[in-house]
MIRO-819914 format. One line per 4 residues: their letters; for each residue y, z, x of N, C-alpha, C, O. Coordinates in steps of 0.001 Angstrom, whole numbers, plus 500000, padded with zeros to 6 digits. Atoms other than C-alpha are relative to their C-alpha. Layout:
a	Y/Z/X/Y/Z/X/Y/Z/X/Y/Z/X | ...
END
This chain:
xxxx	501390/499988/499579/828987/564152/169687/499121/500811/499047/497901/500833/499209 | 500511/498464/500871/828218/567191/166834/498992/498564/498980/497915/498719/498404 | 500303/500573/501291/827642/564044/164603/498632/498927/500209/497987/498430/499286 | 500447/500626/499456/825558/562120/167008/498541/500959/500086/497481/500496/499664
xxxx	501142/498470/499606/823027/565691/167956/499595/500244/498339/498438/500615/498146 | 500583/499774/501090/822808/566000/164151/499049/499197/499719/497904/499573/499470 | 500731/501415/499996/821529/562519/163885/499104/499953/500705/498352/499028/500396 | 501055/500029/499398/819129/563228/166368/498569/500681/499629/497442/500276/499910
xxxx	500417/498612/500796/817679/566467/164476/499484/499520/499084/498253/499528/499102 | 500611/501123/501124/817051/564421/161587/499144/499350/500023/498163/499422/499283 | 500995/501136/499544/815494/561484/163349/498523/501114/500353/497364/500888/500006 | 501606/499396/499369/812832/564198/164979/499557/500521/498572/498356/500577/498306
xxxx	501018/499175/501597/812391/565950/160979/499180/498615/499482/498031/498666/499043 | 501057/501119/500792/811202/562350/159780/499445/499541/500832/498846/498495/500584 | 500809/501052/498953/809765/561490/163237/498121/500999/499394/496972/500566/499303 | 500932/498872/500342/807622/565127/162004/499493/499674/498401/498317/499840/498078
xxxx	501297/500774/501230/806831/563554/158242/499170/498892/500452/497998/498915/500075 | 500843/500757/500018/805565/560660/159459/499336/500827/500632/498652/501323/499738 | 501287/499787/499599/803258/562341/161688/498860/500856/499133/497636/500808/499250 | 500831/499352/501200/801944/564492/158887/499587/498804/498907/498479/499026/498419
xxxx	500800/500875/500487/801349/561240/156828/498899/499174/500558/497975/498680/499911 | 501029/500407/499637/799464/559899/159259/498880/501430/500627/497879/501177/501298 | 501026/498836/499389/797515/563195/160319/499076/500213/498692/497876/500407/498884 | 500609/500055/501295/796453/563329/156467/499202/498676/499352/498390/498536/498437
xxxx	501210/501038/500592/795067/560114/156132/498838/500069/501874/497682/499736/502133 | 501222/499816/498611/793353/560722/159891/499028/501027/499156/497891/500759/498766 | 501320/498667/500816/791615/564054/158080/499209/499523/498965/498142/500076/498699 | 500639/500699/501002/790640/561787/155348/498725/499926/500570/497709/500556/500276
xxxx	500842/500804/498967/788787/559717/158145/499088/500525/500382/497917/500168/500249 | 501023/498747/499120/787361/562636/160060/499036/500347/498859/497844/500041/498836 | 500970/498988/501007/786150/564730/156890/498730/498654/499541/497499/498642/499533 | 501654/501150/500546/784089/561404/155606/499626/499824/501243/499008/498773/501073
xxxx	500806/500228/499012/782814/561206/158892/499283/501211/500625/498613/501337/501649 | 500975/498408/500060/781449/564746/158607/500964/501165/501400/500602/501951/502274 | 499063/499119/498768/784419/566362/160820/499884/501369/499566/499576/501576/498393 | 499765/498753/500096/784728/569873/161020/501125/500547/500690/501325/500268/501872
xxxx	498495/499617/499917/788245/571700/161022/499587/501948/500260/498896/502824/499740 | 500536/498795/499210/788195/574686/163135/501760/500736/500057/502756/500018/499970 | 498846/499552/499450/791163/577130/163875/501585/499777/499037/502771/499544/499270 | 498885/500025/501372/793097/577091/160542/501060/501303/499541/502042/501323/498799
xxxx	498529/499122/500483/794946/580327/160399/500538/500240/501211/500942/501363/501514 | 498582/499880/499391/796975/579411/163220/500741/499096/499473/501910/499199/499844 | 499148/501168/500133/798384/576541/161886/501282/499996/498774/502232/499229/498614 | 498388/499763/500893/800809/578032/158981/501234/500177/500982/502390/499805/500785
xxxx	499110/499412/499202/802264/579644/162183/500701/498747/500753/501914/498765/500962 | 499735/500589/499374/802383/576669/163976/501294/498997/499144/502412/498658/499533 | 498853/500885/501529/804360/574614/160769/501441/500996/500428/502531/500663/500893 | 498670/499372/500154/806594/577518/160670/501069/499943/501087/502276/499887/500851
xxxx	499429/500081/498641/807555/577402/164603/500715/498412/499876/501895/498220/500169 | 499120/501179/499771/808338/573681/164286/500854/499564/499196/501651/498684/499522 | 499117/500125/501230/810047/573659/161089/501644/501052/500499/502839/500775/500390 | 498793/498977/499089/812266/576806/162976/500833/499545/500831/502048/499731/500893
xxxx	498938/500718/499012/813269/574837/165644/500749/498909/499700/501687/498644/500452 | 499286/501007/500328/814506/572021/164034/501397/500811/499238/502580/500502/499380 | 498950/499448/501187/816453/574360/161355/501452/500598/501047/502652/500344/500943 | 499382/499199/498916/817596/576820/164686/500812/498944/500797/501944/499172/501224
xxxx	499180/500816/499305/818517/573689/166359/501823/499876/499446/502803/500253/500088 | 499113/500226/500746/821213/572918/164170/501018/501095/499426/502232/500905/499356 | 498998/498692/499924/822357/576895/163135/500586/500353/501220/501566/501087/501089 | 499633/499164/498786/823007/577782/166725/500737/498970/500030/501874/499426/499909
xxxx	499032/501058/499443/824789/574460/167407/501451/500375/499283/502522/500346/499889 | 498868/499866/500962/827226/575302/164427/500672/501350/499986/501895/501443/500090 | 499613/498536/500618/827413/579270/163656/500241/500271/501371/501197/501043/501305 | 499420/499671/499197/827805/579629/167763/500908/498942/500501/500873/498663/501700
xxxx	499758/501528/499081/829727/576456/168420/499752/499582/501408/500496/499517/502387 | 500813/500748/498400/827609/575067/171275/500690/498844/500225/500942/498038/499329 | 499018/501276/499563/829642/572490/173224/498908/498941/500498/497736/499187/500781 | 500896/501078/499715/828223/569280/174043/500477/500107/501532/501632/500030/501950
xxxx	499940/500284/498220/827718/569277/177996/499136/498403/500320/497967/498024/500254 | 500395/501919/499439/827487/565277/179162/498624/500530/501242/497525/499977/501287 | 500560/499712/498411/825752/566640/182414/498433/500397/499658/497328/500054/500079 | 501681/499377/501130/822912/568386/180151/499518/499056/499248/498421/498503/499331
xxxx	501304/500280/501387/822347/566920/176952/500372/497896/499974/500269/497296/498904 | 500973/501328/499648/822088/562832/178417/499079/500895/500143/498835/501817/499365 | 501347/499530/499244/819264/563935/180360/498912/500452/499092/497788/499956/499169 | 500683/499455/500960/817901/566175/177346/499708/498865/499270/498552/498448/499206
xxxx	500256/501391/501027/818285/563099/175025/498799/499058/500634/497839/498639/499988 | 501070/501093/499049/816224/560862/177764/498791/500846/499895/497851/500178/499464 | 501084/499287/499827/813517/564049/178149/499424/499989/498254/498246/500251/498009 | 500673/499766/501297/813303/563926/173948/499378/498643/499744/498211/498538/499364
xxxx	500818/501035/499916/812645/560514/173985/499058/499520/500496/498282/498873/499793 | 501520/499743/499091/809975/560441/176627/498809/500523/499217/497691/500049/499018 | 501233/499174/500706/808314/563245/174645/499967/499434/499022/499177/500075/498329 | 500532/500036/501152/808297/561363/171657/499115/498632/500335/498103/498292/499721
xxxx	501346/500980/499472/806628/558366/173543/499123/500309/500348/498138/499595/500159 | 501613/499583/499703/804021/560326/174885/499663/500451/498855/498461/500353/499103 | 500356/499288/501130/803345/562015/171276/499686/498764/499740/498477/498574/499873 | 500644/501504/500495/802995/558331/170196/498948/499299/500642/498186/498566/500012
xxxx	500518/500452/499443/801342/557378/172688/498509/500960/500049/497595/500270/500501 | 500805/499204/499861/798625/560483/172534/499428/499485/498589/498225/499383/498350 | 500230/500218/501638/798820/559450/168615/499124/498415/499874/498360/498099/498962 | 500863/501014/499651/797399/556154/169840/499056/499315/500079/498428/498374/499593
xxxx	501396/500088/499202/795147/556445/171823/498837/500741/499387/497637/500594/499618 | 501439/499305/500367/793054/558576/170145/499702/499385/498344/498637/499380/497727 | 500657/500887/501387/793402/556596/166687/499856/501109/498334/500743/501628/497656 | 500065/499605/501205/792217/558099/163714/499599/501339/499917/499416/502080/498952
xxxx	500821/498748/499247/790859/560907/166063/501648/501250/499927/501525/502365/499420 | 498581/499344/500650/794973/562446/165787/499870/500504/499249/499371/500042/498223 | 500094/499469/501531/795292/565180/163699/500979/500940/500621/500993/501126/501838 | 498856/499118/499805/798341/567674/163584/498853/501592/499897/499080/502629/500521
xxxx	500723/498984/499965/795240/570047/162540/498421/499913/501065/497997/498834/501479 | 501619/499899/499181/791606/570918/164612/498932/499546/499075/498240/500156/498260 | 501184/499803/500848/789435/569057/163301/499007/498437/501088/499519/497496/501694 | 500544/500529/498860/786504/567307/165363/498725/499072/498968/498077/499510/498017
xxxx	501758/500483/500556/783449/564860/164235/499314/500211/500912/499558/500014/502102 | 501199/500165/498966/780567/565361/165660/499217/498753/500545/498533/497974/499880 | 501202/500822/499291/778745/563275/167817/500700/498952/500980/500085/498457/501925 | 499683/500343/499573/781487/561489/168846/501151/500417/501998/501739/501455/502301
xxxx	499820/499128/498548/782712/561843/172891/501416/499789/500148/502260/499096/499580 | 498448/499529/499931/785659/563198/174367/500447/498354/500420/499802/497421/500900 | 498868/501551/499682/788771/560169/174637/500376/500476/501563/500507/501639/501946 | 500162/499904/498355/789104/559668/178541/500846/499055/500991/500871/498863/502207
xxxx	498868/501222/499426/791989/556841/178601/501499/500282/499502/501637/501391/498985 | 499090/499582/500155/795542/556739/178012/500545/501508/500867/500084/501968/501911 | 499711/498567/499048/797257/560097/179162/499273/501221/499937/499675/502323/500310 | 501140/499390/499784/793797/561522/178589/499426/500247/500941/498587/501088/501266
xxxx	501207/499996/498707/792819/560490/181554/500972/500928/501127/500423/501621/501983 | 499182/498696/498966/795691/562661/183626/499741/501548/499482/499229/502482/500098 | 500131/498373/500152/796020/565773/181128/498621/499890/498990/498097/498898/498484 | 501118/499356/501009/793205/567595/179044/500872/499898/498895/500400/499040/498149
xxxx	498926/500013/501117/796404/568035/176265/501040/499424/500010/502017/500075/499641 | 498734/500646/499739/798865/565734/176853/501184/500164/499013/502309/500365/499469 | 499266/499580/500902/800514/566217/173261/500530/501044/500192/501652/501053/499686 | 499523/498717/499602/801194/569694/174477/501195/499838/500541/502242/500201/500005
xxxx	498842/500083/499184/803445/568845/177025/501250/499364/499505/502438/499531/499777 | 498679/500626/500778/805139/566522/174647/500866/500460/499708/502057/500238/499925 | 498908/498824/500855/806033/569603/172407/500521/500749/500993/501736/500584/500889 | 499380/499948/499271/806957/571144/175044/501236/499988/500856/501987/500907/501185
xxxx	499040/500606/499526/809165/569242/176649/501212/499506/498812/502387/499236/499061 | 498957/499978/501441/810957/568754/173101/500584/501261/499958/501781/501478/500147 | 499552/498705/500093/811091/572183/172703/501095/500488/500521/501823/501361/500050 | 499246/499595/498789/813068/572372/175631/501294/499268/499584/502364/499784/499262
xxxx	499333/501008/499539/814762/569536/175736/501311/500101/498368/502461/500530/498270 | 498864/499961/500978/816143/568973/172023/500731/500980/499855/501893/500612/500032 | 498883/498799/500147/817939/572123/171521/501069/499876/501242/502171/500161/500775 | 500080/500310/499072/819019/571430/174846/502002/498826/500299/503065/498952/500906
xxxx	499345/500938/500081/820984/568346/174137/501358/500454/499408/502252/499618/499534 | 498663/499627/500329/823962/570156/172690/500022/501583/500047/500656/502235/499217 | 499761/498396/499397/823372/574010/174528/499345/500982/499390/499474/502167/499698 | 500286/498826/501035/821554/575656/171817/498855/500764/501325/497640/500599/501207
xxxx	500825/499268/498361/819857/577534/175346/499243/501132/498877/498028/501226/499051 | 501033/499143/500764/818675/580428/172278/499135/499607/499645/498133/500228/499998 | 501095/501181/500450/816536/577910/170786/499421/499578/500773/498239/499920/500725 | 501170/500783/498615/815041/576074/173708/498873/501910/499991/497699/502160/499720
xxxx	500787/499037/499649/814295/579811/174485/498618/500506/499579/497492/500583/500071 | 500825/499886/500666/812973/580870/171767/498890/499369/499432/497953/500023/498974 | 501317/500619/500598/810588/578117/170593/499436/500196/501492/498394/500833/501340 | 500631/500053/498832/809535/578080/174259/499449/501092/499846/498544/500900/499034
xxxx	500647/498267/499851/808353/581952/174562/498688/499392/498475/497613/498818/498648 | 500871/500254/501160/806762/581469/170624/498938/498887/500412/497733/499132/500345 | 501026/501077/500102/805194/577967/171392/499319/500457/501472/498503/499536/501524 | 500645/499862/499519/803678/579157/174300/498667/501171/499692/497453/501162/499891
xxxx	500822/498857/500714/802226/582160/172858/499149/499441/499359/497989/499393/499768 | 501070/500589/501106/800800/580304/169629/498911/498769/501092/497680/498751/501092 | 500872/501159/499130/799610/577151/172287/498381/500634/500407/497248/500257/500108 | 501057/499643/499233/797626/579624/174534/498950/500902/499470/497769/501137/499726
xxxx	501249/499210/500262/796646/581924/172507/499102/499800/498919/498095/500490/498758 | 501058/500053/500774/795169/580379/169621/499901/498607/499786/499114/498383/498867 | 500155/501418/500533/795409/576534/169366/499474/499178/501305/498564/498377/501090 | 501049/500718/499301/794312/575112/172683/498499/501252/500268/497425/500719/500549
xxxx	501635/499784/500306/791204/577896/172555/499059/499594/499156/497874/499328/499361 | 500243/500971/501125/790912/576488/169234/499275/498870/499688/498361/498732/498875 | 500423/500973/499247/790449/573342/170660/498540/499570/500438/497553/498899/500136 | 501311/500145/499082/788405/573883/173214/498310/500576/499368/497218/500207/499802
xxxx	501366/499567/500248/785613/575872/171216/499559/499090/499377/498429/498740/499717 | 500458/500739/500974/785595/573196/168084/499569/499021/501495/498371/498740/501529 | 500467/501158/499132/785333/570659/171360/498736/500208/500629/497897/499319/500771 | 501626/499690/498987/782316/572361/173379/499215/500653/498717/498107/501039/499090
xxxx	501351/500250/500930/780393/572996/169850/499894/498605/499820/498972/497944/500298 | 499859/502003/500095/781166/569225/169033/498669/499231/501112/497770/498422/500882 | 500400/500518/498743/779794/568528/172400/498562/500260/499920/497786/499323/500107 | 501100/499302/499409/776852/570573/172673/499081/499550/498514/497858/499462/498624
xx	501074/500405/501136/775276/569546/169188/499818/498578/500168/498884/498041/499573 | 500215/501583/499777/775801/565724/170459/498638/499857/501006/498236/498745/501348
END
């Protein structure tokens, strides 16, 4: 199963380039459309956290030999896949409006369909629930931990305020 959980680790590092190729031609989009990118020195931190967990995934599985538990890591596998349909699906819906970084055009109004219309951040929950989940899938329980504690920290304390201010100036100059 070691060879199967590696293979999974992988699949999420290039599921994480593509979304940076398409988040870089979205910023293209935005910036000629007079976007403004707000909340930039959290986002080395944020690279580094998800680049960590993928790496951590994989040291803890090996250097502590984490056993594969059937009972756990199905379930985890089903919860990573979910989250990567809603990440696609958030990546969607909002179009060219997706960006791995804060960056907002003006004038245009908040997206209000897809799983917009349940959460305010739906991508959140994605990572999230990855966070959790992949490490998860073959016991690495330090890892889940740890990106969990970190990604909540960086989430609350500087990337959905982040958010929300570039969104209610956005708003308020429309």
């Amino acid at each position: 199963m070691l060879t199967v959980y590696l293979a999974v680790v992988a699949a999420t590092a290039l599921e994480r380039l593509a979304e940076l190729v398409v988040s870089a031609r979205n910023a293209r989009w935005s910036f000629a459309r007079g976007g403004v990118e707000s909340g930039r020195g959290h986002f080395p931190a944020m690279v580094a956290l998800h680049t960590a967990l993928l790496l951590a995934c994989v040291v803890e599985v090996l250097v502590a030999d984490r056993p594969f538990l059937p009972w756990l890591g199905w379930p985890m596998l089903a919860l990573v896949v979910l989250g990567q349909a809603l990440r696609w699906w958030c990546i969607a819906t909002l179009g060219p409006r997706w960006n791995t970084r804060v960056i907002v055009v003006p004038g245009l109004p908040l997206v209000d369909r897809g799983p917009y219309r349940w959460f305010r951040h739906p991508n959140y929950v994605a990572v999230v629930v990855e966070g959790i989940a992949l490490p998860l899938i073959h016991t690495a329980w330090v890892t889940a931990l740890a990106f969990t504690v970190l990604n909540a920290v960086l989430l609350w304390r500087f990337r959905i305020p982040a958010e929300e201010r570039a969104l209610r100036r956005a708003l308020a100059a429309a």
